[in-house]
C-alpha positions as CSV (number, residue, x, y, z in Angstrom):
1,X,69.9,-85.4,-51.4
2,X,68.9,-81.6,-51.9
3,X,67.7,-80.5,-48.8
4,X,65.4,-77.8,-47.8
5,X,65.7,-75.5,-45.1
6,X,64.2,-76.6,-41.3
7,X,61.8,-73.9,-41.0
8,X,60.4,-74.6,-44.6
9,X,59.8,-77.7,-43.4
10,X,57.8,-77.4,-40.1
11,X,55.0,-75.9,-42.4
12,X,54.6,-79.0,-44.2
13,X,54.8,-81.6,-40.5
14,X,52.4,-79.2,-39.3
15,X,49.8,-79.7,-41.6
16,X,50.5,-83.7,-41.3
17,X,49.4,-83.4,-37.6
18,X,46.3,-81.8,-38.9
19,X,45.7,-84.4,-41.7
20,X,46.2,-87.1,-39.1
21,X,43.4,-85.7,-36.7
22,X,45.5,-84.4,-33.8
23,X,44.4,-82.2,-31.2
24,X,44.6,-78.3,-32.1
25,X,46.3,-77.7,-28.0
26,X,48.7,-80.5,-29.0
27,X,49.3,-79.0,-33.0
28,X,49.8,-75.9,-30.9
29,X,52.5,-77.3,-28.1
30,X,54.4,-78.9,-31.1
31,X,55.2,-75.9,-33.3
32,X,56.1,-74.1,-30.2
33,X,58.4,-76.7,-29.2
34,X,60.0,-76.8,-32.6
35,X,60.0,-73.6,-33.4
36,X,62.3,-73.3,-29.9
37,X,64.4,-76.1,-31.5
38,X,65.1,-74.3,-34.6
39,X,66.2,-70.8,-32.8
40,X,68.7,-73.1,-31.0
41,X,70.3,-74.8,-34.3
42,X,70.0,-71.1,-35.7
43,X,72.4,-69.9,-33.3
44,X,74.9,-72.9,-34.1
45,X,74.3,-72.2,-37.9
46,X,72.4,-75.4,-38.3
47,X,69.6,-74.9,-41.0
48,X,69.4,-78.4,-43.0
49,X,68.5,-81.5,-41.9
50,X,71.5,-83.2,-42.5
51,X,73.3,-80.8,-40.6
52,X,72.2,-81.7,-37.3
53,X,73.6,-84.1,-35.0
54,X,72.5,-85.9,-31.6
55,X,75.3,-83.6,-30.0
56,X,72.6,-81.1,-31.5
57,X,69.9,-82.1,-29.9
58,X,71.4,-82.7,-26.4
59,X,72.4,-79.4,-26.2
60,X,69.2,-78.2,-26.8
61,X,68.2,-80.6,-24.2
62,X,70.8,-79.9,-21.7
63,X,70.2,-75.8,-22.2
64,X,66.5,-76.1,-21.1
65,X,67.4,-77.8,-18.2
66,X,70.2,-75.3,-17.0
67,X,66.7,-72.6,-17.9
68,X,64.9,-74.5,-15.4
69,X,62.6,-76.4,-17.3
70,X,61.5,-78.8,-15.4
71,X,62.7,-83.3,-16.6
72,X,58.7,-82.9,-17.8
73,X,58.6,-80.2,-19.9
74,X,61.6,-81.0,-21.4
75,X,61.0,-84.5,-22.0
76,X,57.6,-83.2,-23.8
77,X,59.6,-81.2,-25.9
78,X,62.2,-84.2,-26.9
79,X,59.1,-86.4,-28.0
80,X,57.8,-83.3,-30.3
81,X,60.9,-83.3,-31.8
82,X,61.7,-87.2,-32.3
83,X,58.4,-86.9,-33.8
84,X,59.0,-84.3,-36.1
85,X,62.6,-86.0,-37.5
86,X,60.8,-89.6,-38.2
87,X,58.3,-87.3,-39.9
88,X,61.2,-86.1,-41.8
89,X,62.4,-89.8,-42.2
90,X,59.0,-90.8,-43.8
91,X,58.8,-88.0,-46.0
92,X,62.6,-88.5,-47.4
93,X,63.3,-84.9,-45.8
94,X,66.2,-86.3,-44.1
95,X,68.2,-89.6,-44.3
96,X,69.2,-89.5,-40.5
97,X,67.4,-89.1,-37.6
98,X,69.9,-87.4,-35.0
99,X,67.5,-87.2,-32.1
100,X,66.5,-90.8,-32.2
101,X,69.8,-91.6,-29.8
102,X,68.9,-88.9,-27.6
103,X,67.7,-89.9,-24.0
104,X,64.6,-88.5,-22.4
105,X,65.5,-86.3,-18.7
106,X,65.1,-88.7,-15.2
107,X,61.7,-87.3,-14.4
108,X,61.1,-88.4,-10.8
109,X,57.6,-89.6,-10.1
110,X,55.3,-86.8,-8.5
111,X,52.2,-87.3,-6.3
112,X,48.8,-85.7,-7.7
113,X,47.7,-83.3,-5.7
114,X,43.8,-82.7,-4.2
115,X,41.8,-79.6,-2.6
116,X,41.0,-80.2,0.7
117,X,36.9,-78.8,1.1
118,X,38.3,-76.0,3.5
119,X,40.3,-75.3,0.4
120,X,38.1,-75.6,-2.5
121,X,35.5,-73.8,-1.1
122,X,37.9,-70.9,-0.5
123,X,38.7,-71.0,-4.0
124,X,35.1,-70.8,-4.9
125,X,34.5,-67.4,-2.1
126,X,37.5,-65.6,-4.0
127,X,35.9,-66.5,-7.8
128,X,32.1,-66.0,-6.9
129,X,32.3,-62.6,-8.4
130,X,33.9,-63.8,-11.7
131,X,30.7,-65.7,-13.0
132,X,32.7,-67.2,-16.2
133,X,35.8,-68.3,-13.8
134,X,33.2,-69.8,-11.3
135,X,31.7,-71.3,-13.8
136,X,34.7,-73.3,-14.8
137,X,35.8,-74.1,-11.6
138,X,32.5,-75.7,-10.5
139,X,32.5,-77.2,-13.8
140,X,35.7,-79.4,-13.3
141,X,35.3,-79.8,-9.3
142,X,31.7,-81.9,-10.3
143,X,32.6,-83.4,-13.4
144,X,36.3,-83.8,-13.8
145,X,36.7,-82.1,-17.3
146,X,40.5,-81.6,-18.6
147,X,40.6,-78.1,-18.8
148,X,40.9,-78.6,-22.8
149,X,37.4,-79.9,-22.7
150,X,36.3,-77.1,-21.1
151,X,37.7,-75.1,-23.4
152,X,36.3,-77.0,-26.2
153,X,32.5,-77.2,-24.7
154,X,30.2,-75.7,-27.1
155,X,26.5,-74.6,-26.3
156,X,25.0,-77.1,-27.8
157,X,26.8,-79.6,-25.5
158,X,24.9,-78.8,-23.2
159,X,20.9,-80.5,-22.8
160,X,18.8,-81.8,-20.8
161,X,21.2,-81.3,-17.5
162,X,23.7,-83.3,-19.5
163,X,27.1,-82.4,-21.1
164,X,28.6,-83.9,-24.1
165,X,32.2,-83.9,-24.1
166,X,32.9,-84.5,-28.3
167,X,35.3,-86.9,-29.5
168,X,38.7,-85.6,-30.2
169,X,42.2,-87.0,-30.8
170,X,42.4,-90.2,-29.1
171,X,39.2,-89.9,-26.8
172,X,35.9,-90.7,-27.8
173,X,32.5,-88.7,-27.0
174,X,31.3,-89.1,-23.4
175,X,28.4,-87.5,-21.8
176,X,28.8,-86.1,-18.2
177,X,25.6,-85.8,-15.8
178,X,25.5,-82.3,-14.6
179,X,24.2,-81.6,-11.0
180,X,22.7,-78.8,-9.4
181,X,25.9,-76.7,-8.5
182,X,27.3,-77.1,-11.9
183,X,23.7,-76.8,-13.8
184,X,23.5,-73.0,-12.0
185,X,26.8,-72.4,-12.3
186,X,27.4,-72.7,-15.9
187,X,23.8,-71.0,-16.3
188,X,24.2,-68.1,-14.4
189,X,27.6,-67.4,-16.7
190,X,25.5,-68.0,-20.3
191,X,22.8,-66.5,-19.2
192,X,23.4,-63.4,-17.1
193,X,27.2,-62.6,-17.9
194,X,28.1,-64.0,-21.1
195,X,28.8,-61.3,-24.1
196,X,26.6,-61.5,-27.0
197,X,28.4,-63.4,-29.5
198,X,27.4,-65.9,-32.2
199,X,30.4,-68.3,-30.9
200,X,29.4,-71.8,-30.3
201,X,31.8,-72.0,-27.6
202,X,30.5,-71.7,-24.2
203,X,33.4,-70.1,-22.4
204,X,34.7,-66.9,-24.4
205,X,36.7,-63.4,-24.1
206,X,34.9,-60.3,-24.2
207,X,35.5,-59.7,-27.9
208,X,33.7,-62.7,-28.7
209,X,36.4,-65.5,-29.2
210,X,36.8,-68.6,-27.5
211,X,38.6,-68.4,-24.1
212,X,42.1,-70.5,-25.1
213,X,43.4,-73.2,-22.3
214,X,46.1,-70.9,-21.3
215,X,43.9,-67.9,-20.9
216,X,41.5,-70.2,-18.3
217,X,45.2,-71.3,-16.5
218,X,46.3,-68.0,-16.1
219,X,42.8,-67.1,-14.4
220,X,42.6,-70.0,-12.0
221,X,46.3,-69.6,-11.3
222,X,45.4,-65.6,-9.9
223,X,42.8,-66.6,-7.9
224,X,44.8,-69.7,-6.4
225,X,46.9,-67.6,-5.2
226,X,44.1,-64.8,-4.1
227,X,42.3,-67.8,-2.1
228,X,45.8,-68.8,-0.5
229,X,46.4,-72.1,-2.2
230,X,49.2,-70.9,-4.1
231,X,50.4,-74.1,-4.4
232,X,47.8,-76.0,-6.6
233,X,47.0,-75.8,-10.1
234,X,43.9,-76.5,-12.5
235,X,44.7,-79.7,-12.9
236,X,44.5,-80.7,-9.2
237,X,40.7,-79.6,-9.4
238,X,40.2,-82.8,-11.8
239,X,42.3,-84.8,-9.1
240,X,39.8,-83.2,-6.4
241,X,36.9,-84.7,-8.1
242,X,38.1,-88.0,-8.4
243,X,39.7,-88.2,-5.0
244,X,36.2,-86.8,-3.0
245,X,33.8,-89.5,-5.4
246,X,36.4,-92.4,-4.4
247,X,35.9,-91.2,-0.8
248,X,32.6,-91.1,-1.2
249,X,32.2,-94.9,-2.7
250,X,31.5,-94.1,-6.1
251,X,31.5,-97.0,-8.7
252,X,34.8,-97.2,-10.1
253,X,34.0,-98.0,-13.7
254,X,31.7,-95.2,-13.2
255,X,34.0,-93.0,-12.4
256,X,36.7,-93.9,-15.1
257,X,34.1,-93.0,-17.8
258,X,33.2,-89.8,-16.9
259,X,36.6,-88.8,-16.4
260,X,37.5,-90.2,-19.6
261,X,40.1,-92.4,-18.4
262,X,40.9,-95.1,-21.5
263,X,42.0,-97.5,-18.8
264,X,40.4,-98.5,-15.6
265,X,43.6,-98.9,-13.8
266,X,44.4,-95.2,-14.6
267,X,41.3,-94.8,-12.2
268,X,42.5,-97.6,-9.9
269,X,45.7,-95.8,-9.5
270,X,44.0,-92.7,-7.5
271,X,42.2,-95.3,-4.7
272,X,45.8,-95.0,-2.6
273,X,45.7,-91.3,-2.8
274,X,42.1,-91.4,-2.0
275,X,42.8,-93.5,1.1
276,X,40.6,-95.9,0.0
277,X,41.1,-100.1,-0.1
278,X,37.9,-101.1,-1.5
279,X,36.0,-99.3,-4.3
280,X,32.6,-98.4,-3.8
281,X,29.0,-99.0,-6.1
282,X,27.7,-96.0,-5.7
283,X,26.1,-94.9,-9.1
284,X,25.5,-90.6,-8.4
285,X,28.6,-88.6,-8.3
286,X,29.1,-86.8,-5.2
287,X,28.5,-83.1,-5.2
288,X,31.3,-81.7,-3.7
């Protein structure tokens, strides 16, 4: 079989993930992580398909470990990979598939990890200046939003004290009630602070273009640390929101839809966290 090059063929899996409707952050993740892979082989003069082995691929493996990666991150790279050889299998690319042998890292467990309101609302004294930053923080502490929704939020997602999160990837379209801190916040941003720009995104840089998911990390990350709770991350604001509604007896199917949780046991799972034995009815989110 006449074989073409590795990085002649990531093109062509690249623009199979687009065919098959897959997220733009997760498109993104993927070339990285291949890309990564094919420096590796590079170095090993490994440019064909039918030139790499499993030995291959656990090297790679075992290198990003000993460059502290953490099991996660590495394990997230593996799957990109297995997925880009059976691509290569379904195409006829390659006849072997020398990561399919290749075992995922022991990732141990973790423990989500919530704001206390001492801590959340020092968070939102150090960003109060920062009217786009504010914005998204109040946005995901009263609504839950993954921070590639917020990313994605367009301006005309937002009516009637309402935000509609579109369907994407796996996820289909939601609407999330707004409430009064998260109605002024996102107001005071697109109204008083926001550059002109025809962008339909609601969150964007100062030249006009849409603010990217590692852009709004980076942000939240500095002012973590500048509010002295170095230790969270933008993800534990969504795990803040669903810990304080539990608290506060909201509805659990409620709750699991507005989150976008495809399961209700994903939502269930957060009740021991929460401190809480029985769910509640409540049908209003708490305002944090």
């Amino acid at each position: 079989m006449a074989q073409e090059p590795l990085k002649n063929l990531l093109p062509q899996f690249i623009k199979d993930l687009e065919d098959k409707g897959r997220s733009p952050s997760t498109i993104l993740a993927y070339r990285a992580d291949i890309e990564q892979l094919l420096d590796f082989l590079h170095g090993r003069n490994k440019v064909l398909p039918e030139q790499v082995l499993a030995s291959d691929i656990e090297a790679f493996r075992d290198s990003l470990l000993s460059e502290k990666y953490t099991p996660k991150t590495v394990s997230r790279k593996l799957n990109a990979i297995k997925t880009f050889f059976r691509y290569l299998i379904s195409e006829k690319k390659a006849s072997a598939d020398p990561s399919d042998p290749v075992s995922h890292p022991k990732i141990e467990p973790s423990v989500p990890k919530f704001l206390s309101p001492l801590e959340y609302r020092a968070l939102r004294d150090v960003v109060r200046d920062d009217a786009r930053i504010a914005a998204i923080v109040e946005l995901i502490l009263q609504t839950g939003l993954r921070i590639s929704e917020v990313a994605n939020l367009k301006l005309e997602n937002l009516k009637d004290g309402k935000l509609t999160v579109e369907a994407y990837a796996t996820q289909p379209e939601r609407t999330v009630p707004l409430n009064k801190s998260a109605k002024e916040a996102v107001e005071r941003y697109t109204k008083e602070e926001r550059p002109e720009s025809d962008s339909e995104y609601v969150f964007i840089s100062k030249n006009g273009n849409p603010l990217a998911v590692r852009n709004i990390r980076a942000a939240i990350d500095r002012y973590m640390q500048k509010s002295d709770v170095p230790s969270y991350s933008v993800n534990d604001l969504r795990t803040t929101f669903l810990i304080e509604n539990l608290k506060a007896g909201v509805d659990l199917v409620l709750l699991s839809q507005i989150v976008g949780h495809k399961r209700l046991s994903t939502t269930e799972r957060y009740l021991e966290l929460a401190e809480v034995k029985d769910p509640g009815k409540k049908q209003e989110l708490k305002e944090l």
